[in-house]
ZAVO-262856 format. One line per field, with one value per residue (C-alpha): y, z, x; residue in three letters; chain; residue number from 1. Coordinates in nm, 2 decimals, decimal comma, m for minus. Layout:
<donus>
y = (Y ...)
z = (Z ...)
x = (X ...)
r = (ALA ...)
c = (A ...)
k = (NUM ...)
</donus>
This chain:
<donus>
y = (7,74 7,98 7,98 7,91 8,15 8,34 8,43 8,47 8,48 8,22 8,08 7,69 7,45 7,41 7,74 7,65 7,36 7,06 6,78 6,61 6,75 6,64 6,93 7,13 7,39 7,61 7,55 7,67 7,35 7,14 6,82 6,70 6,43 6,62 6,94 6,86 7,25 7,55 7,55 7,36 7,02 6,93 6,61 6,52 6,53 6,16 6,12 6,16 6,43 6,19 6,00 6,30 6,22 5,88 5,99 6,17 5,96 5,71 5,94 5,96 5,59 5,59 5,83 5,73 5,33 5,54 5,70 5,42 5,41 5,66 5,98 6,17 6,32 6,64 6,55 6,81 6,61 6,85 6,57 6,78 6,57 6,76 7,09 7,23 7,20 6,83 6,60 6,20 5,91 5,78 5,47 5,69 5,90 5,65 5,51 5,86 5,86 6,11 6,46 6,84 6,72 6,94 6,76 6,40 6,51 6,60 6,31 6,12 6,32 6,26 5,86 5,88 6,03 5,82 5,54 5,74 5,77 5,41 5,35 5,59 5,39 5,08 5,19 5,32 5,02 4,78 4,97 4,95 5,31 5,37 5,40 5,60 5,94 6,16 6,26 6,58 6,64 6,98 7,24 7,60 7,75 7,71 7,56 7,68 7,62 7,59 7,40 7,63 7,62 7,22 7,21 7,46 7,49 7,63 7,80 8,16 8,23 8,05 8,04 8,41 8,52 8,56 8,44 8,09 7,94 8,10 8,01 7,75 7,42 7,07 6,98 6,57 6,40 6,05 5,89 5,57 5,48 5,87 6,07 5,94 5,81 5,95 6,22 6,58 6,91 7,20 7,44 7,47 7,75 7,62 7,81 7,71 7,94 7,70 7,38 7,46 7,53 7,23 6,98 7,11 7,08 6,67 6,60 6,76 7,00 7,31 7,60 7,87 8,09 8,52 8,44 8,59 8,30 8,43 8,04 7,89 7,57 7,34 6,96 6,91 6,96 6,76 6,52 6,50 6,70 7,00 7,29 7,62 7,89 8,11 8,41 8,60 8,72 8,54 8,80 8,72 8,95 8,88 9,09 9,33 9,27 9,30 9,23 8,90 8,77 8,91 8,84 8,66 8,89 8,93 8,84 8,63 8,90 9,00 9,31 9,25 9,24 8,98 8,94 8,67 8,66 8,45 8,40 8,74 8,82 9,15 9,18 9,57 9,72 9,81 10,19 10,14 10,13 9,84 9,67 9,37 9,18 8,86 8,63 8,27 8,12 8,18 8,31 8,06 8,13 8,52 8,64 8,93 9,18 9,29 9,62 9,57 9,94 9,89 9,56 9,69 9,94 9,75 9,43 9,77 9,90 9,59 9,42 9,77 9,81 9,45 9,54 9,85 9,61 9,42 9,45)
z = (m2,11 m2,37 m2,62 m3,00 m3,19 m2,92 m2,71 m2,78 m2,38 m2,23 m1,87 m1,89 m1,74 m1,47 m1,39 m1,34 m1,12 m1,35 m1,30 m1,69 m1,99 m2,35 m2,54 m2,90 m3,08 m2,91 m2,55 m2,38 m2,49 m2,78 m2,79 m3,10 m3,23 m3,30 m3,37 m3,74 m3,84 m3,67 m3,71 m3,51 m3,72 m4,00 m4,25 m4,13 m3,75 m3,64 m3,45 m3,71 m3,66 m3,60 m3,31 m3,12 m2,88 m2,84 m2,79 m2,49 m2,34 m2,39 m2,20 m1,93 m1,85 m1,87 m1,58 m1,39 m1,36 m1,28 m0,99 m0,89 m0,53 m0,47 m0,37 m0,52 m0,85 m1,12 m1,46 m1,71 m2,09 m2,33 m2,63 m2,96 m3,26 m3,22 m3,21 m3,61 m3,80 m3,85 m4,02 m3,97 m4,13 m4,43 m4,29 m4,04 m4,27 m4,52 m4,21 m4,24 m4,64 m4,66 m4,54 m4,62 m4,62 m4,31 m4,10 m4,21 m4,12 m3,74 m3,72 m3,78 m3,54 m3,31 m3,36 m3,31 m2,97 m2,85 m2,91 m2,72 m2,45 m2,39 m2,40 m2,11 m1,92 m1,98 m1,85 m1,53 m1,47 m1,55 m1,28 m1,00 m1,03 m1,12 m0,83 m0,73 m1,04 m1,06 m1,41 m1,51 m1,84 m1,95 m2,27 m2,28 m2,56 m2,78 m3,08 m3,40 m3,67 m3,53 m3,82 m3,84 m3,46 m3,48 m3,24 m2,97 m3,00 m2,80 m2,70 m2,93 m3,01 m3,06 m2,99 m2,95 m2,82 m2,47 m2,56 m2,37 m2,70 m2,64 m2,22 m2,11 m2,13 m2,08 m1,78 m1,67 m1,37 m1,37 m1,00 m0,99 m0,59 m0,52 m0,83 m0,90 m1,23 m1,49 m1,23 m1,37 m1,23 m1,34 m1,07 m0,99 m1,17 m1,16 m1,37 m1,45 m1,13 m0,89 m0,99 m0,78 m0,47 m0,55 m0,61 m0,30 m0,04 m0,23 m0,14 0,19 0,06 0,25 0,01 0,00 0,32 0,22 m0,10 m0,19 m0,47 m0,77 m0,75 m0,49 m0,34 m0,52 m0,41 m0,31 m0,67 m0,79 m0,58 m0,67 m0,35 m0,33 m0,40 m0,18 m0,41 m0,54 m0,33 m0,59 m0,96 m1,25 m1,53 m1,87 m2,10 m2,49 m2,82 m2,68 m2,95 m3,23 m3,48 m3,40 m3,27 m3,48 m3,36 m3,53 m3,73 m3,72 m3,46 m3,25 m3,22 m2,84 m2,63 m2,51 m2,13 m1,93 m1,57 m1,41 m1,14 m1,01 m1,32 m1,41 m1,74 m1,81 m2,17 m2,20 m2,41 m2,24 m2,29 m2,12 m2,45 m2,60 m2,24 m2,28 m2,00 m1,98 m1,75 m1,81 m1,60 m1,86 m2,19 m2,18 m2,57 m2,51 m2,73 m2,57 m2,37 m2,06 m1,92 m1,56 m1,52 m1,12 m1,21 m1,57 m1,37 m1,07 m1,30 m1,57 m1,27 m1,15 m1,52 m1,57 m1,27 m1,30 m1,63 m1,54 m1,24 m1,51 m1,65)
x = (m3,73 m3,62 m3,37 m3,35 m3,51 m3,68 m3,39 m2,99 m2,88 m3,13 m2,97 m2,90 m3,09 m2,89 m2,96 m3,30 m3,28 m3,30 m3,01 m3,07 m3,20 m3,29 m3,43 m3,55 m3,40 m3,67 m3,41 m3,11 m2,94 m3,04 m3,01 m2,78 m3,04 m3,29 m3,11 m2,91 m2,96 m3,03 m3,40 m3,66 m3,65 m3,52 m3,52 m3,13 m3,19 m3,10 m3,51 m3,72 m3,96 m4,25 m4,08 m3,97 m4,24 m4,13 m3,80 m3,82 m4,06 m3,80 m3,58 m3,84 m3,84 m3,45 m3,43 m3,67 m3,54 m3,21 m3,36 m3,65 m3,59 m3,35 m3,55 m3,89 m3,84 m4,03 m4,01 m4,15 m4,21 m4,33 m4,44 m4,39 m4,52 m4,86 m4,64 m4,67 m4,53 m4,70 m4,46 m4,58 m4,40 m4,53 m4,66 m4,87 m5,01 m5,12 m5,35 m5,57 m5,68 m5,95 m5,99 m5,80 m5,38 m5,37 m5,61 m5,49 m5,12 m5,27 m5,48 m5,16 m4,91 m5,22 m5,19 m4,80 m4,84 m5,07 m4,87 m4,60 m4,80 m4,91 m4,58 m4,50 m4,79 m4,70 m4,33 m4,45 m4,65 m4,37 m4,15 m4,33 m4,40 m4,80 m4,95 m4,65 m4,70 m4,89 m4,90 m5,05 m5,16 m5,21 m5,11 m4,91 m5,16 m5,47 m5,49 m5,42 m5,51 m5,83 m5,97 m6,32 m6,31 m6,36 m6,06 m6,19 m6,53 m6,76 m6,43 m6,39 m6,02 m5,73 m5,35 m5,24 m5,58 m5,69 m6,00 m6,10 m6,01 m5,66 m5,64 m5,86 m5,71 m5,75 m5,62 m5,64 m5,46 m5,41 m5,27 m5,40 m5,54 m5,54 m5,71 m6,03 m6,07 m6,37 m6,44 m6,51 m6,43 m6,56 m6,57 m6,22 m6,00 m5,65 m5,36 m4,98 m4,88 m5,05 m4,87 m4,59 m4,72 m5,00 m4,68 m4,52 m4,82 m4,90 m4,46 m4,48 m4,22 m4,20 m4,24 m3,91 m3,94 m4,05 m4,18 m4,51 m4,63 m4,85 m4,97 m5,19 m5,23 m5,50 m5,39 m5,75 m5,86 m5,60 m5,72 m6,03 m6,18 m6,36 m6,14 m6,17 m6,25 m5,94 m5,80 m5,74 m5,74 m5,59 m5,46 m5,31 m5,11 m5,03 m4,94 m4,68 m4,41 m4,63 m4,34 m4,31 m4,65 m4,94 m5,32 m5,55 m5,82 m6,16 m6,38 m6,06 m5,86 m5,89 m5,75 m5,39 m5,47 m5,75 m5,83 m6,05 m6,19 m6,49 m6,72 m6,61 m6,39 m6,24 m6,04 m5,91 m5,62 m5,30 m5,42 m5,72 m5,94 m6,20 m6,29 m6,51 m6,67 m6,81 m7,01 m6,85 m7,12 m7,34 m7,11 m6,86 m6,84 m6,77 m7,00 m7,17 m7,02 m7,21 m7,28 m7,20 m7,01 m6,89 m6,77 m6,59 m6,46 m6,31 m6,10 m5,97 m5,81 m5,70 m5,59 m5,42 m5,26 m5,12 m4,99 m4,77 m4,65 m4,53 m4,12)
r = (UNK UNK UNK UNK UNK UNK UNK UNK UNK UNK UNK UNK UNK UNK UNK UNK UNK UNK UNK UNK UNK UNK UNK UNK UNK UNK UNK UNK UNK UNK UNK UNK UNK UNK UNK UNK UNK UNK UNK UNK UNK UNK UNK UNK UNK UNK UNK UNK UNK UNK UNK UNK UNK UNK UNK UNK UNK UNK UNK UNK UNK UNK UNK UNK UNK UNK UNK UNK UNK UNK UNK UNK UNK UNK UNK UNK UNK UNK UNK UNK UNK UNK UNK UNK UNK UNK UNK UNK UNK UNK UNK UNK UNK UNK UNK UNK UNK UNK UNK UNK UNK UNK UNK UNK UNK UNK UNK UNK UNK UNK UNK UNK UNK UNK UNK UNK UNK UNK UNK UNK UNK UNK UNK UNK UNK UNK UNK UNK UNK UNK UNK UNK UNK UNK UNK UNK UNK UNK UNK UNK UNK UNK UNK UNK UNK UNK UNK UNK UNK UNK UNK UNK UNK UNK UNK UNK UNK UNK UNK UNK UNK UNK UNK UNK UNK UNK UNK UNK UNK UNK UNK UNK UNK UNK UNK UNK UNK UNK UNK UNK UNK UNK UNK UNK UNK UNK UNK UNK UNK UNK UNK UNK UNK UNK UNK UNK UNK UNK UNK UNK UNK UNK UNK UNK UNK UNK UNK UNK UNK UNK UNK UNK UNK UNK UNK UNK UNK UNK UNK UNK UNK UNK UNK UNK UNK UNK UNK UNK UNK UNK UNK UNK UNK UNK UNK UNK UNK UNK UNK UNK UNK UNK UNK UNK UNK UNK UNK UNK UNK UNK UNK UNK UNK UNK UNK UNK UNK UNK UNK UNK UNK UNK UNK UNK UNK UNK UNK UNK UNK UNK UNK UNK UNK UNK UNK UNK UNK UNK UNK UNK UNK UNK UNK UNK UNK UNK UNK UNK UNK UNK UNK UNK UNK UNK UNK UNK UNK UNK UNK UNK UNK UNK UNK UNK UNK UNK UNK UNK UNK UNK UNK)
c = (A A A A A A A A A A A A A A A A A A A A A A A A A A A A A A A A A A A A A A A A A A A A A A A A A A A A A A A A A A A A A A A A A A A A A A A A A A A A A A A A A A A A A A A A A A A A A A A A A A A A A A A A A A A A A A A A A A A A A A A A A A A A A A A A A A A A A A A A A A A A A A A A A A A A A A A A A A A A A A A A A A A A A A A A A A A A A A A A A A A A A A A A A A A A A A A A A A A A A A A A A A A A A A A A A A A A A A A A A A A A A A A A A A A A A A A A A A A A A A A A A A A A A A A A A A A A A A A A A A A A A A A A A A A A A A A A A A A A A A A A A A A A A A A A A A A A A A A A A A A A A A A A A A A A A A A)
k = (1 2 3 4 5 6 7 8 9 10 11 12 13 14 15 16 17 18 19 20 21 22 23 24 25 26 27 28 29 30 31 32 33 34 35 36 37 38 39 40 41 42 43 44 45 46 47 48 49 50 51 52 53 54 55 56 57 58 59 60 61 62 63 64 65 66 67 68 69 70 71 72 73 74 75 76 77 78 79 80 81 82 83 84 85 86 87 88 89 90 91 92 93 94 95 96 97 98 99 100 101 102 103 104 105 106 107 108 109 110 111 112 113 114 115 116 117 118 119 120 121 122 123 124 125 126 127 128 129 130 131 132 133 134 135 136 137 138 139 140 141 142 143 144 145 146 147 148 149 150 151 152 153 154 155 156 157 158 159 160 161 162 163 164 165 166 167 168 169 170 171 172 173 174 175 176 177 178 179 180 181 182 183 184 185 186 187 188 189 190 191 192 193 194 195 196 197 198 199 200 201 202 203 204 205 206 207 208 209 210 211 212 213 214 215 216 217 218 219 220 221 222 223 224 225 226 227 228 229 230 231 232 233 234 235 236 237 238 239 240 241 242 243 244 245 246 247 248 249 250 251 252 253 254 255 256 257 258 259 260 261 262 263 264 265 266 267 268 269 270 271 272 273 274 275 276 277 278 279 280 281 282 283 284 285 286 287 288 289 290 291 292 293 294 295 296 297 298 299 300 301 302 303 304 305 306 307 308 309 310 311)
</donus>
C-alpha cells in the first residue's frame, strides 16, 4: 500500500478501508515480527524469513474463523517468501542439492509456499468456508531474475519492462461449485482495475454512485463464462524516476509507455519517439514490429494522451 522505503508520508490502512492488518517493511504499518530493523527482513525479525508466507496465512485463517458467519469479507494476502531476496531455512534448502545457488534458493522458497498454501486450503475447508471463497491467484510484476528467460518464456521482458514478460500474468480462480476447475481462458483480457468492479457485481454490491471506473466488470470470466470483449483500452506506464528504477538492457528494455487494445500492442516513449507495434495474436513473443501506420498512429495518440492525463 506504500510505505517503507518507497514512501515517507504513505496514509494508514485505515485510511484505505481495511479493519486488520499484518504487514512488511514495504507498508504504512509494519508489523513488529517481521520488522526487527528498518529494512525489509532481517536475520533478528521474530518469523523467520522463510515462514513469512505461513505467517500471514496463519493470519488469514485467524480472521476469517473470527468473522465466519458474521457478514462477507475482502482479504488481500500478498505471500512474500518468493519475493527476493530468497532466504529458505536450512532444512529446505538441503531438499534442492543440485543446480546455480540462486535457483536452488527459489526452488526452495517455492516449496515453502506451497506448503503455505495447502495449509490455507486445508483451513478453508475445515471452516466450512470452501465452497464459500473465491480465491484469486494472481502477481503485481514479472519475474526477475528471469533465469535465461526459463521463468517467462515465450514471454520477452521481465519485471520493470512493459514487455508481456513484464505485464501478463498468471491469473487462476479457484471457487469450488462455481469456477470450473481445469478450464482455460485465453480470450479474456482482465487487468488489476477490473477486480473491483468484478468483486462487486459476484457480492451484489452496488458500485459507489458518479464514479467513472478505469476497471470493468468481468464476473462472467471469472466464472468461467464467456466474457464480452473489453470497452476499452488498457495502458501501462513504467521508468519515470529513472534514479531509482533502472530498465533492463538490451533487447528487454521497452519504451516507458504501452496501450492495448484488441490484439493490438502499442510501446512508444513518453516523447513520442521509438513506437513499436505488435500483433499478439500472432507475436505473443514481441519480436517484430509491424508496420501498420493508421493503427501506430491511433494507440501513440491515445498511449500519449493517456500519459499527459496522468499526475
Amino acid at each position: 500500500m506504500g510505505g517503507g522505503r518507497d514512501v515517507t508520508n504513505a496514509p494508514p490502512f485505515s485510511a484505505y478501508g481495511f479493519d486488520e492488518h499484518a504487514s512488511t517493511y514495504e507498508s504504512p504499518e509494519p508489523h513488529p515480527d517481521i520488522t526487527a530493523t528498518n529494512w525489509i527482513w532481517s536475520a533478528h525479525d521474530k518469523v523467520k524469513r522463510w515462514d513469512r508466507t505461513a505467517f500471514f496465512v496463519d493470519k488469514t485463517l485467524d480472521f476469517l474463523r473470527r468473522n465466519k458467519g458474521q457478514k462477507p469479507c475482502f482479504i488481500n494476502l500478498w505471500p512474500d517468501d518468493v519475493h527476493t531476496p530468497w532466504v529458505p531455512s536450512d532444512e529446505r534448502l538441503s531438499e534442492y542439492p543440485n543446480g546455480p545457488e540462486q535457483q536452488r534458493k527459489f526452488r526452495a522458497v517455492l516449496d515453502e509456499y506451497d506448503r503455505a498454501f495447502r495449509k490455507l486450503f486445508a483451513g478453508l475447508k475445515e471452516l466450512g468456508l470452501d465452497e464459500n471463497t473465491l480465491v484469486i491467484f494472481t502477481s503485481d510484476n514479472g519475474a526477475l531474475p528471469t533465469f535465461n528467460s526459463r521463468r517467462s518464456a515465450p514471454l520477452r521482458g521481465s519485471k520493470l519492462s512493459l514487455y508481456e514478460g513484464g505485464i501478463r500474468m498468471p491469473f487462476i480462480v479457484r471457487w469450488p461449485g462455481h469456477a470450473p476447475a481445469g478450464q482455460v481462458d485465453e480470450t479474456s483480457v482482465l487487468s488489476a482495475l477490473d477486480l473491483f468492479p468484478s468483486l462487486c457485481a459476484i457480492a451484489n454490491a452496488p458500485l459507489p454512485a458518479k464514479v467513472e471506473f478505469d476497471g470493468e466488470d468481468f464476473s462472467d470470466a471469472l466464472l468461467g463464462k464467456k466474457a464480452a470483449a473489453r470497452r476499452g483500452p488498457l495502458f501501462w506506464e513504467y521508468g519515470r524516476n529513472t534514479n531509482s528504477f533502472s530498465y533492463p538492457q538490451g533487447k528487454d528494455r521497452s519504451p516507458n509507455v504501452a496501450v492495448r487494445d484488441g490484439k493490438w500492442k502499442l510501446l512508444v516513449n513518453a516523447d513520442g519517439s521509438g513506437a513499436e507495434l505488435y500483433d499478439l495474436s500472432k507475436d505473443l513473443a514481441e519480436q517484430t514490429s509491424v508496420a501498420e501506420s493508421s493503427v501506430t498512429k491511433r494507440l501513440s495518440a491515445a498511449a500519449l494522451n493517456w500519459r499527459r492525463a496522468l499526475p
